[in-house]
C-alpha positions as CSV (number, residue, x, y, z in Angstrom):
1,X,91.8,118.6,131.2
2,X,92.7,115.4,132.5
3,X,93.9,112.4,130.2
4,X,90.8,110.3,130.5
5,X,88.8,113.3,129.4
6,X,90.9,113.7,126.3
7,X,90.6,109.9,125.1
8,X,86.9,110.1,125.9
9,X,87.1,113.0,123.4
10,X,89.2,110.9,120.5
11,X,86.3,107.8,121.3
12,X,83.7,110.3,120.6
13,X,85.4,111.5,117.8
14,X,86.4,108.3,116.1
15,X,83.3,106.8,116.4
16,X,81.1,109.7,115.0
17,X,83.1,109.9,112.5
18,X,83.8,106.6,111.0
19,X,79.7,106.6,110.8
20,X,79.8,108.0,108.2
21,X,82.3,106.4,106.0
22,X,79.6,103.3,105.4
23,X,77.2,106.0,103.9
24,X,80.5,107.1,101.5
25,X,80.9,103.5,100.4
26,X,77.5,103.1,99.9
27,X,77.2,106.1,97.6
28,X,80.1,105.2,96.0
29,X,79.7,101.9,94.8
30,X,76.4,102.7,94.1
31,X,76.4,105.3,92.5
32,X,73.5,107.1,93.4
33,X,72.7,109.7,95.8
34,X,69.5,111.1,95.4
35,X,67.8,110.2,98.5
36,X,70.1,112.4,100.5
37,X,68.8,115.5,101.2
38,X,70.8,118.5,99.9
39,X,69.5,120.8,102.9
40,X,70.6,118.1,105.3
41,X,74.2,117.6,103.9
42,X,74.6,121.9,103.6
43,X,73.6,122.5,107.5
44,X,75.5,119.4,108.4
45,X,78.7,120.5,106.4
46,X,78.1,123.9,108.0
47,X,77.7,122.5,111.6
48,X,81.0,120.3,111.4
49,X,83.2,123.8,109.8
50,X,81.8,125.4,113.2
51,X,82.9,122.5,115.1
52,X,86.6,122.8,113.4
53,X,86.7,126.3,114.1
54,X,85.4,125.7,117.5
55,X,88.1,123.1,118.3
56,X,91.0,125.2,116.7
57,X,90.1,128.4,119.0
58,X,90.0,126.2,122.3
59,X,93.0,124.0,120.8
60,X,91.4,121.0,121.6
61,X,92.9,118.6,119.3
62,X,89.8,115.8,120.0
63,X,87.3,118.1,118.3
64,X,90.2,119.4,115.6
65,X,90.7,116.2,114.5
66,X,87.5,114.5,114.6
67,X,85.7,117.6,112.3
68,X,88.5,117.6,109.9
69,X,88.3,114.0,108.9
70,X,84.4,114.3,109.3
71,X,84.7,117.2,106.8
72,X,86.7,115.5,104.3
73,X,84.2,112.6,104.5
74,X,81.3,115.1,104.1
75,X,83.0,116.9,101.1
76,X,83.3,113.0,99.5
77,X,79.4,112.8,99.8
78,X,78.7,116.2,98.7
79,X,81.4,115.3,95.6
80,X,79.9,112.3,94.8
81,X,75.9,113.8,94.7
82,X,77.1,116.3,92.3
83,X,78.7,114.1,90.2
84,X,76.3,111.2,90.2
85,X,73.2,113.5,89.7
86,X,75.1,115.0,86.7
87,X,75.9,111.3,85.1
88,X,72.3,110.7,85.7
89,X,70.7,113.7,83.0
């Protein structure tokens, strides 16, 4: 793979996965999380761990890296559901 290709894979990367740290803040300082879909958010937390796994049998460290931050970002999200919709009973 030539070098352009690769940074074409870290722009993709780092820009779909800094979209979703504004929905992190959001539910953060908000607190609430209700309106996002708990089917959504287990498909898509299953779709990124396919991506990782993807990108660690092809060693392709674009895709590695991209999917593990995304994950860590999705696992805040998921966190932060659970624990708002517990504060809120």
């Amino acid at each position: 793979m030539t070098t352009g290709v690769i940074w074409i894979g870290y722009a993709a990367g780092t820009l779909t996965t800094i979209a979703f740290l504004p929905q992190v803040l959001h539910v953060w300082q908000t607190k609430r999380a209700e309106d996002l879909h708990s089917g959504t958010l287990a498909m898509f937390t299953v779709g990124i761990v396919l991506w990782l796994a993807y990108g660690i049998a092809t060693h392709q460290r674009p895709v590695i890296l991209a999917n593990a931050v995304t994950l860590a970002l999705q696992a805040a999200i998921i966190f932060l559901k659970l624990r708002y919709a517990r504060a809120g009973r």
